[in-house]
N, CA, C and O atoms as a GROMACS GRO file, in nm:
protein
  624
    1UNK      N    1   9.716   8.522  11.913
    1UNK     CA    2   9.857   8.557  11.898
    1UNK      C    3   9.867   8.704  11.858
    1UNK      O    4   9.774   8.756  11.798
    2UNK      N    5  10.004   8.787  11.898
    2UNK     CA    6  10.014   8.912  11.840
    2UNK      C    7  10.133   8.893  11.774
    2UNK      O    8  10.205   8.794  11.759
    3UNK      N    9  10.140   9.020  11.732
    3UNK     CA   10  10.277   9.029  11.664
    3UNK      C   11  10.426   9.022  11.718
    3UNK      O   12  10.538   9.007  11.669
    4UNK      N   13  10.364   9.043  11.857
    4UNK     CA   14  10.545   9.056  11.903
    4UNK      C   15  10.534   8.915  11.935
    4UNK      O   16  10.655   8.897  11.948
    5UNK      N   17  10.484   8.804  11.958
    5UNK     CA   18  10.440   8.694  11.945
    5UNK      C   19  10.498   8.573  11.798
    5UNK      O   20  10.537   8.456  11.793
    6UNK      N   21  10.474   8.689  11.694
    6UNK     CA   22  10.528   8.625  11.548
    6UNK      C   23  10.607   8.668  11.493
    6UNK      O   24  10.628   8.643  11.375
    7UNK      N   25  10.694   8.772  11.586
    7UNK     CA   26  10.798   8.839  11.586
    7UNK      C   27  10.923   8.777  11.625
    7UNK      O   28  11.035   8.796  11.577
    8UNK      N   29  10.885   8.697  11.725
    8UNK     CA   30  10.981   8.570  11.784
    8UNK      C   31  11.002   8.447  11.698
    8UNK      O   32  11.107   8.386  11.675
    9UNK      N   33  10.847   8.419  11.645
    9UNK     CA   34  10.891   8.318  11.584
    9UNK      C   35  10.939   8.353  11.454
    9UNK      O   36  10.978   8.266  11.377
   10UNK      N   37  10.940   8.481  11.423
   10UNK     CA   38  11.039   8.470  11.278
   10UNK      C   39  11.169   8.506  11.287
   10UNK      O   40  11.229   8.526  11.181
   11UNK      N   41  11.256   8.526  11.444
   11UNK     CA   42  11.404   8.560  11.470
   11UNK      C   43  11.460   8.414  11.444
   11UNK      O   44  11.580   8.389  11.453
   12UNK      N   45  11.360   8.317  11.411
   12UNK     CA   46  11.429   8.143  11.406
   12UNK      C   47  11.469   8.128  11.282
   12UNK      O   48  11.518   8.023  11.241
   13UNK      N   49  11.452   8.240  11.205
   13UNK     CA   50  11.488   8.222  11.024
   13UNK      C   51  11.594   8.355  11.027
   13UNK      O   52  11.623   8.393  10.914
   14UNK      N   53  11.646   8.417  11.117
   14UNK     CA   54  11.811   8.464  11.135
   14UNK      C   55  11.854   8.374  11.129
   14UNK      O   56  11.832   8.275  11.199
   15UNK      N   57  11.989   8.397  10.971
   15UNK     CA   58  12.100   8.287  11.008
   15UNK      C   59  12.068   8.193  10.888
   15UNK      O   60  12.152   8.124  10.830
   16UNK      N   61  11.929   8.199  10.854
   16UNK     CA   62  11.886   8.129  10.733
   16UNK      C   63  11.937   8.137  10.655
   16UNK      O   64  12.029   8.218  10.655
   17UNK      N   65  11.906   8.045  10.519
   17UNK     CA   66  11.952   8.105  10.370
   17UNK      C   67  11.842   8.134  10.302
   17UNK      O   68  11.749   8.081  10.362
   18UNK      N   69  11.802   8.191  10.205
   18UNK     CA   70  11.660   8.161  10.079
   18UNK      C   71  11.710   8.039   9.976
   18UNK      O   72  11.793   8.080   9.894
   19UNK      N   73  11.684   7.935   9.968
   19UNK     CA   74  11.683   7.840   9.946
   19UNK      C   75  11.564   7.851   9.797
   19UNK      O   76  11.581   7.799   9.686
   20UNK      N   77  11.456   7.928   9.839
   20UNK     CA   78  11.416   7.949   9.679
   20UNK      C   79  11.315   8.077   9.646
   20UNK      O   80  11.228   8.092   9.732
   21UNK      N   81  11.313   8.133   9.582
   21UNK     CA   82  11.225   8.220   9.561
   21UNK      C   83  11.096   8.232   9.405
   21UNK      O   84  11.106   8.213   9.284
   22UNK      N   85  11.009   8.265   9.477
   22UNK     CA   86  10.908   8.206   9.398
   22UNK      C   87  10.834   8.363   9.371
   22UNK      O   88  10.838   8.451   9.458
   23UNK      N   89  10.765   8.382   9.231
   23UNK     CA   90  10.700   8.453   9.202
   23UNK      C   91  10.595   8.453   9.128
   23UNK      O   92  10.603   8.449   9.005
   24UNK      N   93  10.422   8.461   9.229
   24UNK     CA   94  10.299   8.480   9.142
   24UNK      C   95  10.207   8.610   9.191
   24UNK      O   96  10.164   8.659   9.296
   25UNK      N   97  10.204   8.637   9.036
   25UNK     CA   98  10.177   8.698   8.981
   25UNK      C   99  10.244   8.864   9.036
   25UNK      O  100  10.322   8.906   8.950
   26UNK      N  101  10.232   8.938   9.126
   26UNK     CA  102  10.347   9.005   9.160
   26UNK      C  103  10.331   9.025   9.326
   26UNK      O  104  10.323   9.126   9.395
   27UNK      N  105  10.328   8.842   9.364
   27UNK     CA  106  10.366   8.832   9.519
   27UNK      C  107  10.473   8.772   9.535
   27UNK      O  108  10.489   8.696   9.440
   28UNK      N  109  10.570   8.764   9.619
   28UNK     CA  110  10.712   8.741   9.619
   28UNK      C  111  10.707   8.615   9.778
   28UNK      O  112  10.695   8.646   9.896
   29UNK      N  113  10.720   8.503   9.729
   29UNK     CA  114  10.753   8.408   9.791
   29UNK      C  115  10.905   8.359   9.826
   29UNK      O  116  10.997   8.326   9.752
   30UNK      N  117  10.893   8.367   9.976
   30UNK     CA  118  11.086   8.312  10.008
   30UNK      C  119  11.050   8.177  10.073
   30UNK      O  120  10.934   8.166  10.115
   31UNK      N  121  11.127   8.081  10.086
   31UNK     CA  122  11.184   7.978  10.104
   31UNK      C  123  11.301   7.973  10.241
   31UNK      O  124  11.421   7.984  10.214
   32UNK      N  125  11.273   7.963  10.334
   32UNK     CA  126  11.454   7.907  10.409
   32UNK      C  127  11.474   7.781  10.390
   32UNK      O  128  11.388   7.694  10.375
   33UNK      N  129  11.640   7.762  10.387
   33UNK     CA  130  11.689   7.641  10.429
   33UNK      C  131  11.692   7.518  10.408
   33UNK      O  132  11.793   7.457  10.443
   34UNK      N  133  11.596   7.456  10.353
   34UNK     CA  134  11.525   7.388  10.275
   34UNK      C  135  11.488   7.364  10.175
   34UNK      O  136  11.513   7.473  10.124
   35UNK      N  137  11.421   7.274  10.050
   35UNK     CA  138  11.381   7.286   9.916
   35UNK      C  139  11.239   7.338   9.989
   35UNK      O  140  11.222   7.346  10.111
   36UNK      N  141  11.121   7.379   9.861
   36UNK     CA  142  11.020   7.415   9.885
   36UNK      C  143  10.898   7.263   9.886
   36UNK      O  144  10.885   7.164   9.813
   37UNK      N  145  10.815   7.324  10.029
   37UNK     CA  146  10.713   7.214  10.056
   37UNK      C  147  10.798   7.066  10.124
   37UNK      O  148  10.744   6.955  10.122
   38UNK      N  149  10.914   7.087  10.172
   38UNK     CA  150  10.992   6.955  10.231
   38UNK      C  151  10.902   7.033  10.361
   38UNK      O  152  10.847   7.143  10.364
   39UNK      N  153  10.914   6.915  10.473
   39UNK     CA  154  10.830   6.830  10.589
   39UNK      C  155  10.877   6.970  10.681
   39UNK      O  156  10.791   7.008  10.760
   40UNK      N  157  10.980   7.034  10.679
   40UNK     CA  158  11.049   7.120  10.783
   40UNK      C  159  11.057   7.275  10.704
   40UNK      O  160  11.116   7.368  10.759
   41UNK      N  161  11.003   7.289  10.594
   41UNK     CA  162  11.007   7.396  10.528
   41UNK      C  163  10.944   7.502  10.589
   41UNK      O  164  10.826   7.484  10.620
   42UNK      N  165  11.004   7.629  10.619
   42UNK     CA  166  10.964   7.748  10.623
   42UNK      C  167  10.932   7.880  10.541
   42UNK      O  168  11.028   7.938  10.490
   43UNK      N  169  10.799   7.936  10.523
   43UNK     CA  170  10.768   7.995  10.425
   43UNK      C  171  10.765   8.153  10.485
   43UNK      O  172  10.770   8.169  10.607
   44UNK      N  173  10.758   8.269  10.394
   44UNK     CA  174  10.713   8.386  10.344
   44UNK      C  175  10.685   8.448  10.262
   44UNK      O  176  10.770   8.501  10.189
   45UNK      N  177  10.568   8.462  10.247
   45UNK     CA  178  10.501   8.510  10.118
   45UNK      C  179  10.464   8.692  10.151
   45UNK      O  180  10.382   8.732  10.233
   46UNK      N  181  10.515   8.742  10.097
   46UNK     CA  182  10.467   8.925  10.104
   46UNK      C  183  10.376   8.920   9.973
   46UNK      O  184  10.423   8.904   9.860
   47UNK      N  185  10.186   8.942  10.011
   47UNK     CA  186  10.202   9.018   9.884
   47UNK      C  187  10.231   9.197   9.868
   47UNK      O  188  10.286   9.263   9.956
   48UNK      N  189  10.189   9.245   9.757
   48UNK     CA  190  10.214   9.386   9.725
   48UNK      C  191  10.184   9.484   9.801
   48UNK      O  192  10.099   9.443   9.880
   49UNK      N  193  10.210   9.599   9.823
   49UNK     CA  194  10.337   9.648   9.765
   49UNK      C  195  10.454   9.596   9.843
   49UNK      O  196  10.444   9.548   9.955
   50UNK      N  197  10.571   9.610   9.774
   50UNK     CA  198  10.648   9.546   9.854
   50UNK      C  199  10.822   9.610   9.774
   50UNK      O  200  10.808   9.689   9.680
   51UNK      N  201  10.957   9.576   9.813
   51UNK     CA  202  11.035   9.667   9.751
   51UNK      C  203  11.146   9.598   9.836
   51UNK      O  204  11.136   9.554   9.950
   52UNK      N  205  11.265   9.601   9.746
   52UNK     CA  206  11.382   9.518   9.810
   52UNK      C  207  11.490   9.668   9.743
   52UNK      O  208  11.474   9.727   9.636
   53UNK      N  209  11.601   9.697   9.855
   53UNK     CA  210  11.652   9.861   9.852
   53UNK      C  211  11.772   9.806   9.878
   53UNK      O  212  11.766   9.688   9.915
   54UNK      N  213  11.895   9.862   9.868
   54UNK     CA  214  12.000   9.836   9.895
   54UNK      C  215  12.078   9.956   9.924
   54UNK      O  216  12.038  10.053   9.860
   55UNK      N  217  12.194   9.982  10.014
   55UNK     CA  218  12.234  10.139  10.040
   55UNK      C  219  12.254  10.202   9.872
   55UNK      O  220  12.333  10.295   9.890
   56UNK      N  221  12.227  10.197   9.743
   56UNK     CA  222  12.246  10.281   9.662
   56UNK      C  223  12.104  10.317   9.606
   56UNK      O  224  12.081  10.400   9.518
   57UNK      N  225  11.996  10.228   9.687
   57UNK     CA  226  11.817  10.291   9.658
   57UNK      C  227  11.786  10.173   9.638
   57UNK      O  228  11.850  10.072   9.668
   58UNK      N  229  11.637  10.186   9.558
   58UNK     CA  230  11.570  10.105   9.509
   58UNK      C  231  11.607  10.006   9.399
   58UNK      O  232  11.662  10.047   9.297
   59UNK      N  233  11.579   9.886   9.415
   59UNK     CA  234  11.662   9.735   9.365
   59UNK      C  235  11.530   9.681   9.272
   59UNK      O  236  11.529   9.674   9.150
   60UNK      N  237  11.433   9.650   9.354
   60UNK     CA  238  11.316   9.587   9.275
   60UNK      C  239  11.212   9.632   9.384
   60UNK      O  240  11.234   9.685   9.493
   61UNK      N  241  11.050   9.587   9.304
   61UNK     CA  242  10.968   9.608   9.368
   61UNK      C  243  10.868   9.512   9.298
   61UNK      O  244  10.881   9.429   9.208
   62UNK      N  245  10.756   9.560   9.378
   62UNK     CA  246  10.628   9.439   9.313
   62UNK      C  247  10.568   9.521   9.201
   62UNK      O  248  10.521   9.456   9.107
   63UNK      N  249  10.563   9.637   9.195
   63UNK     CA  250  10.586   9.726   9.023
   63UNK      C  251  10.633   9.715   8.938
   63UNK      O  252  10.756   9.721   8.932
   64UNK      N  253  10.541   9.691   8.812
   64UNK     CA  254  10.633   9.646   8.679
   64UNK      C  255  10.600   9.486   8.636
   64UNK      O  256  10.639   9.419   8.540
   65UNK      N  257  10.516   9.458   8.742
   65UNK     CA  258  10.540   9.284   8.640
   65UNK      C  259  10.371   9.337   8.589
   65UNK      O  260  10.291   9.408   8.650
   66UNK      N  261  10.360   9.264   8.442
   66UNK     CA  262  10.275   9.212   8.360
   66UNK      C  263  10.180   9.186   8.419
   66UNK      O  264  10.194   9.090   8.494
   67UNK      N  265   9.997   9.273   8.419
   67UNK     CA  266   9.937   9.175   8.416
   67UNK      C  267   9.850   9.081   8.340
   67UNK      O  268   9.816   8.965   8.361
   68UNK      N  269   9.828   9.153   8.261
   68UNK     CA  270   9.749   9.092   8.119
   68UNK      C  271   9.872   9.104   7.967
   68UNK      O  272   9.953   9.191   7.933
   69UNK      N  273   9.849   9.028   7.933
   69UNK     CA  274   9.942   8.982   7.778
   69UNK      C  275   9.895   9.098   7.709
   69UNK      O  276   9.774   9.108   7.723
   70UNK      N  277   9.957   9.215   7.621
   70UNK     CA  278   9.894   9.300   7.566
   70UNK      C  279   9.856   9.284   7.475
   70UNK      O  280   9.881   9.168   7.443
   71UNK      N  281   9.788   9.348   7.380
   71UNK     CA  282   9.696   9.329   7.265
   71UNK      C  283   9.769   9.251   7.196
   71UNK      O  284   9.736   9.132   7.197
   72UNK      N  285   9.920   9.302   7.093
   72UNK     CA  286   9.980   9.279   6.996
   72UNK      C  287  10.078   9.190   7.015
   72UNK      O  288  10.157   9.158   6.926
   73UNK      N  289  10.081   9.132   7.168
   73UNK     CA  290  10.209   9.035   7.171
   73UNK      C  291  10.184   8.892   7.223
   73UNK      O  292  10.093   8.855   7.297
   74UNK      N  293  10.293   8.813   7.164
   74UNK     CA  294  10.293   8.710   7.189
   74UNK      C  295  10.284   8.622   7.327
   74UNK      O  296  10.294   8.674   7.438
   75UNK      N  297  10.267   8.513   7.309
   75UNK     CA  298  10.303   8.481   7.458
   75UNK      C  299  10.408   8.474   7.515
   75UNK      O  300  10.432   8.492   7.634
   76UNK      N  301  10.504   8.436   7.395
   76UNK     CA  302  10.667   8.420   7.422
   76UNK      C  303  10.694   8.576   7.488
   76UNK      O  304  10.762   8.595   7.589
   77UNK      N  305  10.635   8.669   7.420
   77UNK     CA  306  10.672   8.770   7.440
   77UNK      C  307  10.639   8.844   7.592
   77UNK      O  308  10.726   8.897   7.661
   78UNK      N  309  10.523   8.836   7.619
   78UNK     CA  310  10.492   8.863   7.747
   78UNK      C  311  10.531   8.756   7.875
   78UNK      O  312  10.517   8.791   7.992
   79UNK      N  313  10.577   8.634   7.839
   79UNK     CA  314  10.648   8.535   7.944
   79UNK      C  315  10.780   8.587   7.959
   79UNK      O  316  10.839   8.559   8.063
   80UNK      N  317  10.854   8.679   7.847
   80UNK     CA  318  10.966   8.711   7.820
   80UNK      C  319  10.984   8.864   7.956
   80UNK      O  320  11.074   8.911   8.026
   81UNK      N  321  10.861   8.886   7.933
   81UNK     CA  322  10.827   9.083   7.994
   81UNK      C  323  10.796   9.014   8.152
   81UNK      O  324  10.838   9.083   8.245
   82UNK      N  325  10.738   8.908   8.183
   82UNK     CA  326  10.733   8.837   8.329
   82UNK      C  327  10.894   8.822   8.378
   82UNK      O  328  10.962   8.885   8.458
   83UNK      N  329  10.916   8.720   8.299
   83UNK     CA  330  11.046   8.683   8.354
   83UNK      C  331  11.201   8.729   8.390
   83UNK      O  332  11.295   8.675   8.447
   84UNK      N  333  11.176   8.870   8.321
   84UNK     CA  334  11.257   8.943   8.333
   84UNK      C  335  11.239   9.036   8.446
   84UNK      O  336  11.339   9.066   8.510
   85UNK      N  337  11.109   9.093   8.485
   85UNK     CA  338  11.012   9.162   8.596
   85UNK      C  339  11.104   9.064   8.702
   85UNK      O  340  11.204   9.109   8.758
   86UNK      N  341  11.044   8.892   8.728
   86UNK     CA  342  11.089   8.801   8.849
   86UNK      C  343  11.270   8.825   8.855
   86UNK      O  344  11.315   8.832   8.969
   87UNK      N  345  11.337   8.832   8.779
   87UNK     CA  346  11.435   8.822   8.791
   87UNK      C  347  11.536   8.922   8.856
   87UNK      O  348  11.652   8.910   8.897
   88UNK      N  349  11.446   9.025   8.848
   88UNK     CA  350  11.512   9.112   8.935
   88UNK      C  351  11.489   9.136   9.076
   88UNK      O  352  11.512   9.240   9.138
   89UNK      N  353  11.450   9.047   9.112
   89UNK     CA  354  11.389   8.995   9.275
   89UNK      C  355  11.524   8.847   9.290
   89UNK      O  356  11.528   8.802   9.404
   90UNK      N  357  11.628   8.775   9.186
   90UNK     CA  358  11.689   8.674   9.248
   90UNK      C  359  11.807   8.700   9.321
   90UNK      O  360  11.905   8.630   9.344
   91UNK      N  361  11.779   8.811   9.351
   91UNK     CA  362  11.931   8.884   9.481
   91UNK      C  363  11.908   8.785   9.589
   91UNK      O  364  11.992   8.729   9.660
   92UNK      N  365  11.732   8.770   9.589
   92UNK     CA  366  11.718   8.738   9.750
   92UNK      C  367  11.781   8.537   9.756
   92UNK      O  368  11.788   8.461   9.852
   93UNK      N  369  11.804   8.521   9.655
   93UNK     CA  370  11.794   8.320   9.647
   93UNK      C  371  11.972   8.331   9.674
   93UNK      O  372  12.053   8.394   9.606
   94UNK      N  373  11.994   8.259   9.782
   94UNK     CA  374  12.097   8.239   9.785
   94UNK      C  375  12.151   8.329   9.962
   94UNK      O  376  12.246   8.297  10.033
   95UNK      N  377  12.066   8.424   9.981
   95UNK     CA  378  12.144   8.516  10.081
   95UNK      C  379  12.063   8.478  10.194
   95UNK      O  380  11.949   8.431  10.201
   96UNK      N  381  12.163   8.516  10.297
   96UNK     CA  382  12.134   8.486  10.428
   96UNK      C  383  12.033   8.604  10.538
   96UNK      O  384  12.074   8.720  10.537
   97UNK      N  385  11.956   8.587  10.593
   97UNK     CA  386  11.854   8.662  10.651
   97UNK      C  387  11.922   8.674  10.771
   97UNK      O  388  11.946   8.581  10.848
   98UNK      N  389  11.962   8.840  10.790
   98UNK     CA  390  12.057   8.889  10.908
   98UNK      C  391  11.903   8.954  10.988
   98UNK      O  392  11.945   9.047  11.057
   99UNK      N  393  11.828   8.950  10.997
   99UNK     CA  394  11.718   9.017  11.078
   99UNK      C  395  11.581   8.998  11.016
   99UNK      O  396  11.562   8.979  10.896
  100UNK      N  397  11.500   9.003  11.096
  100UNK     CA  398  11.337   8.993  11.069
  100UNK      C  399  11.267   9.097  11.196
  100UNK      O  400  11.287   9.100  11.317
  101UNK      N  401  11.184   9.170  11.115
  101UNK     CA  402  11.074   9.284  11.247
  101UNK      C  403  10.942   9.257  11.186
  101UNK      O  404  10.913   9.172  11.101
  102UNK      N  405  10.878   9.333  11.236
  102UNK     CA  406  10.757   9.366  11.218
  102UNK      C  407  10.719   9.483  11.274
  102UNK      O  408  10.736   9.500  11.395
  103UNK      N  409  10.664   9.578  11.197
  103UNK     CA  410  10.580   9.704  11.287
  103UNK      C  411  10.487   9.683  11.324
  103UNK      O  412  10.391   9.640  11.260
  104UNK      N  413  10.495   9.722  11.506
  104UNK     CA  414  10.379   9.685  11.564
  104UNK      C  415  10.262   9.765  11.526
  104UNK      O  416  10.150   9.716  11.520
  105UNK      N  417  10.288   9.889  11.501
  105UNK     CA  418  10.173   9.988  11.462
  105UNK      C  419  10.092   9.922  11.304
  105UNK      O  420   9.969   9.920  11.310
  106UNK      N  421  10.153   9.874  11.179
  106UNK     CA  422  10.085   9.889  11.041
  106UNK      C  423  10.142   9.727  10.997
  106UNK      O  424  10.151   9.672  10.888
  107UNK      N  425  10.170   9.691  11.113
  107UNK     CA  426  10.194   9.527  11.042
  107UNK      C  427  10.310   9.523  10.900
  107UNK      O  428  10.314   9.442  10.808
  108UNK      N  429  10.402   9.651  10.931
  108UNK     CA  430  10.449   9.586  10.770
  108UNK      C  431  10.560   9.502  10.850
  108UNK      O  432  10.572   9.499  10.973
  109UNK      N  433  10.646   9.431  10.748
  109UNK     CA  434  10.707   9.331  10.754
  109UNK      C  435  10.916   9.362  10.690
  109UNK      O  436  10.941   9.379  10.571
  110UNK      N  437  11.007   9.361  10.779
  110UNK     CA  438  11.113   9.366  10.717
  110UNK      C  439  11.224   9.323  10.768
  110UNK      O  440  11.266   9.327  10.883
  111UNK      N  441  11.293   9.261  10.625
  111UNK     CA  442  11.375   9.133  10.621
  111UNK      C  443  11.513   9.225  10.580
  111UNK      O  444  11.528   9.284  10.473
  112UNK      N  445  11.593   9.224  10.671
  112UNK     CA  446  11.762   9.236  10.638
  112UNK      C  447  11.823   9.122  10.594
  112UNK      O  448  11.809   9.012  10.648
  113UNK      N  449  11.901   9.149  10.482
  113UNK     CA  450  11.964   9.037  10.446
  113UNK      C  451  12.145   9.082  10.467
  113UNK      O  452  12.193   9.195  10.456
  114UNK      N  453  12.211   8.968  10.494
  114UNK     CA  454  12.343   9.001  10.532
  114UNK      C  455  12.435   9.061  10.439
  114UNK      O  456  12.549   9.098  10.467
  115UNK      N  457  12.379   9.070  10.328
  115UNK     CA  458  12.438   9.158  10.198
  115UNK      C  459  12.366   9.314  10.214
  115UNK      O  460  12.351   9.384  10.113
  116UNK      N  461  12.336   9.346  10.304
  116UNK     CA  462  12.277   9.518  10.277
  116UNK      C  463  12.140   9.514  10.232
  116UNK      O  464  12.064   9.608  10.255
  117UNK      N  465  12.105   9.419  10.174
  117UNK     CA  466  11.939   9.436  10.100
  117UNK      C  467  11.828   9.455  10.243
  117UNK      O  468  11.862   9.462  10.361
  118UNK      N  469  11.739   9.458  10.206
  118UNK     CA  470  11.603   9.474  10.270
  118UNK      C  471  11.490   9.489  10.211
  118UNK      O  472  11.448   9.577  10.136
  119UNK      N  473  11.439   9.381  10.257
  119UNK     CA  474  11.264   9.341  10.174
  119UNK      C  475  11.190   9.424  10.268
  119UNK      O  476  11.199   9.420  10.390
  120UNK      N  477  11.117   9.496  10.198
  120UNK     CA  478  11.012   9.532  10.257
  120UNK      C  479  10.874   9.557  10.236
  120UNK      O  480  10.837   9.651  10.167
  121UNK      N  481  10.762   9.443  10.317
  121UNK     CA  482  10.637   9.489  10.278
  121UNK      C  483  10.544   9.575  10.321
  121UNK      O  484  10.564   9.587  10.442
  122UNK      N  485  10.469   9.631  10.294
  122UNK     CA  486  10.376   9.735  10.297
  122UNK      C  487  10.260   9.726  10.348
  122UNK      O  488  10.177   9.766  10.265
  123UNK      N  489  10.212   9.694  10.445
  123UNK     CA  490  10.068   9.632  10.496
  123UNK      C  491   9.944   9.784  10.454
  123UNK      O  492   9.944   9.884  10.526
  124UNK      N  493   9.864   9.773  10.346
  124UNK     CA  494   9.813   9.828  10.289
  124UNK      C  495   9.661   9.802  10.276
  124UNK      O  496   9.585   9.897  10.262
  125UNK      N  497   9.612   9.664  10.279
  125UNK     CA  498   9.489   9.623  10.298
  125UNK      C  499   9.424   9.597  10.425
  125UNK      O  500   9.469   9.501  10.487
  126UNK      N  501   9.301   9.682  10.493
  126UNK     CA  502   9.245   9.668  10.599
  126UNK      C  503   9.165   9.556  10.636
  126UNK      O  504   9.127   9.551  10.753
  127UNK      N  505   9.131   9.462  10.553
  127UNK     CA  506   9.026   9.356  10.562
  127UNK      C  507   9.112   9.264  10.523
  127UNK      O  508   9.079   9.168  10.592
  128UNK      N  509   9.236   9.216  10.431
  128UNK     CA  510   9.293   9.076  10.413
  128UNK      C  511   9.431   9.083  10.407
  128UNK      O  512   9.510   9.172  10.376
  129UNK      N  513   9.442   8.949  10.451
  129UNK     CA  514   9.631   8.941  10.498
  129UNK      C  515   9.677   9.011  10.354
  129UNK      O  516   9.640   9.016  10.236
  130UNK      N  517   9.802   9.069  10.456
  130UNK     CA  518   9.885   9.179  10.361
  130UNK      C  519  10.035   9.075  10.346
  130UNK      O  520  10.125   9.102  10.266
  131UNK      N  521  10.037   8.960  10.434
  131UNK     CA  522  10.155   8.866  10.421
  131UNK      C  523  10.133   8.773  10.526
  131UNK      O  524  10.065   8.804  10.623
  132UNK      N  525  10.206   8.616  10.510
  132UNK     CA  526  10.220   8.546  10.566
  132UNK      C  527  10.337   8.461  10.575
  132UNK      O  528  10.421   8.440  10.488
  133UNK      N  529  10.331   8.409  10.707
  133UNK     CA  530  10.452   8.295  10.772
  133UNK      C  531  10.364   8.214  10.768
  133UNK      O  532  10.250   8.231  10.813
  134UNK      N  533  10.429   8.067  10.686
  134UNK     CA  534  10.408   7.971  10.754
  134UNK      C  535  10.530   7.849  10.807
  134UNK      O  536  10.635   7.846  10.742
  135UNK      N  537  10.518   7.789  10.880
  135UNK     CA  538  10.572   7.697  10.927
  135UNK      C  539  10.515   7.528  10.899
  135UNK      O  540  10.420   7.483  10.964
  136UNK      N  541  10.580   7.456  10.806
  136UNK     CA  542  10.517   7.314  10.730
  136UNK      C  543  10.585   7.200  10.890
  136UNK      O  544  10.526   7.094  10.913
  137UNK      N  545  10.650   7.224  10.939
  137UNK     CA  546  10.686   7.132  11.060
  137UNK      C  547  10.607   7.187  11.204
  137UNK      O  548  10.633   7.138  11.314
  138UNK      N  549  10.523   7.280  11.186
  138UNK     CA  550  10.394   7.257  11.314
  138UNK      C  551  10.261   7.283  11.195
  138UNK      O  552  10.157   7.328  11.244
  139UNK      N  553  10.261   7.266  11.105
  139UNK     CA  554  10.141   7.274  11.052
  139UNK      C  555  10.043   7.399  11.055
  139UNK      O  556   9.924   7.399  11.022
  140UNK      N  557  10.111   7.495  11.098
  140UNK     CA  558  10.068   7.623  11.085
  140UNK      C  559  10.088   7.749  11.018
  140UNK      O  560  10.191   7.815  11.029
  141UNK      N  561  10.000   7.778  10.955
  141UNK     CA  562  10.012   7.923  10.861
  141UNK      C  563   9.963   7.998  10.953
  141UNK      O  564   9.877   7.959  11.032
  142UNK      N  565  10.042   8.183  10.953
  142UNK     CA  566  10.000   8.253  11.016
  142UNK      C  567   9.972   8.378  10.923
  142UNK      O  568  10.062   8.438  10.865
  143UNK      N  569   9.811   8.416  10.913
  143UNK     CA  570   9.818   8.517  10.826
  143UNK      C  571   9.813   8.636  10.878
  143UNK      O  572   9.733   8.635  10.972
  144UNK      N  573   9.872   8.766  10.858
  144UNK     CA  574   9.888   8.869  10.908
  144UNK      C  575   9.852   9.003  10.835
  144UNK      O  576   9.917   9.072  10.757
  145UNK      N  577   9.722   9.016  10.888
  145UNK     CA  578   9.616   9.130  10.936
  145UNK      C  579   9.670   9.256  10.939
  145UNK      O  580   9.748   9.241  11.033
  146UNK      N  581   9.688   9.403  10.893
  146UNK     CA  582   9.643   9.526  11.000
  146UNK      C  583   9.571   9.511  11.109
  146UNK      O  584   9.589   9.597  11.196
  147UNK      N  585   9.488   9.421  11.131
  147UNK     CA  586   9.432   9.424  11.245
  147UNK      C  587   9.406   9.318  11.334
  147UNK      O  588   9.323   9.303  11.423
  148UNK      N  589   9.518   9.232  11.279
  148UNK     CA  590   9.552   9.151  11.365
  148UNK      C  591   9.630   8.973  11.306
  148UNK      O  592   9.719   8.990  11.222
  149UNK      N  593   9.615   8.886  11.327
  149UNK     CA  594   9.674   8.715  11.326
  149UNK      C  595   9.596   8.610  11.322
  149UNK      O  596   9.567   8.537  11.416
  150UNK      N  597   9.553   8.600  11.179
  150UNK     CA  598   9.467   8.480  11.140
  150UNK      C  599   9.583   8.388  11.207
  150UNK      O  600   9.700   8.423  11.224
  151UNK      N  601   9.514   8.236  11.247
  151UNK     CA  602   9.629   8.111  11.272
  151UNK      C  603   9.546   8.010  11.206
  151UNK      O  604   9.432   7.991  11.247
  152UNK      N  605   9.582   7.961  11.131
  152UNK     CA  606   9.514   7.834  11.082
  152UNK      C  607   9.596   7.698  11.019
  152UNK      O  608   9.693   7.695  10.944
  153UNK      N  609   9.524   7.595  11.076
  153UNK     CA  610   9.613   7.433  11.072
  153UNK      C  611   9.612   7.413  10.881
  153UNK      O  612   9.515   7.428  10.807
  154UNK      N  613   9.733   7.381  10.847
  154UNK     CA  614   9.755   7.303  10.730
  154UNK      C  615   9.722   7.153  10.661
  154UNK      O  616   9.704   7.051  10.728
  155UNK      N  617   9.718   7.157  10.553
  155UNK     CA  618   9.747   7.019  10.563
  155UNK      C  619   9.872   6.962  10.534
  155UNK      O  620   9.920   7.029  10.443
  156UNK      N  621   9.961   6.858  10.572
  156UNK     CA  622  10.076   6.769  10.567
  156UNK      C  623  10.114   6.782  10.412
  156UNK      O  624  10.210   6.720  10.366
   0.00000   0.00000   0.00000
């Protein structure tokens, strides 16, 4: 498969909603349409770098979340310094996905949303997926390369 290949199949999530958004550690998981992991669920996971902009600039990014608890603080406290980091990524739960591309040249990945936003990831690593689609109703994850389209079967 190429990209203009998984380019098609992600114009089927125009029209979508984000249904949920998920955040580990500072990779940004979307959701369409669906709850997460139901039989027909459609996934995207960007990891880093990555950056959601709106016409007045920069909104959020994968910069800034926590990764180690610092010396002197609590846990409350650093779950407190996470959750506030994720929260400025929940523009995307709720809005509708007006466009999906991909650059054919660097594999990055970008999502218009019908409110002005735009996710965008950064394909930055030469040896491992920089992001992935998957699709839970054909059983396929597609991981996506700089240099090309892992495809590999799921399990149910």
């Amino acid at each position: 498969m190429r990209l203009p290949e998984l380019e098609r199949l992600l114009q089927d999530l125009v029209g979508e909603v984000v249904t949920a958004k998920r955040i580990a550690g500072n990779s940004l998981s979307l959701w369409f349409s669906v709850a997460p992991k139901a039989l027909t669920a459609r996934r995207i996971w960007v990891d880093p770098p990555w950056r959601i902009e709106t016409s007045n600039g920069l909104e959020s990014s994968s910069y800034g979340f926590p990764g180690d608890k610092d010396e002197n603080e609590t846990e409350e406290q650093y779950r407190a310094r996470f959750e506030t980091a994720c929260a400025n990524s929940n523009c995307l739960e709720g809005n509708t996905l007006a466009s999906a591309s991909v650059d054919h040249h660097t594999s990055d990945l970008i999502l218009q949303f019908r409110d002005g936003r735009v996710l965008r990831q950064f394909a930055v690593d030469l040896t491992y997926e920089n992001w992935h689609f998957t699709d839970y109703a054909s059983r396929t994850r597609y991981g996506v390369l700089v240099t090309g389209i892992e495809i590999e079967t799921i399990d149910a």
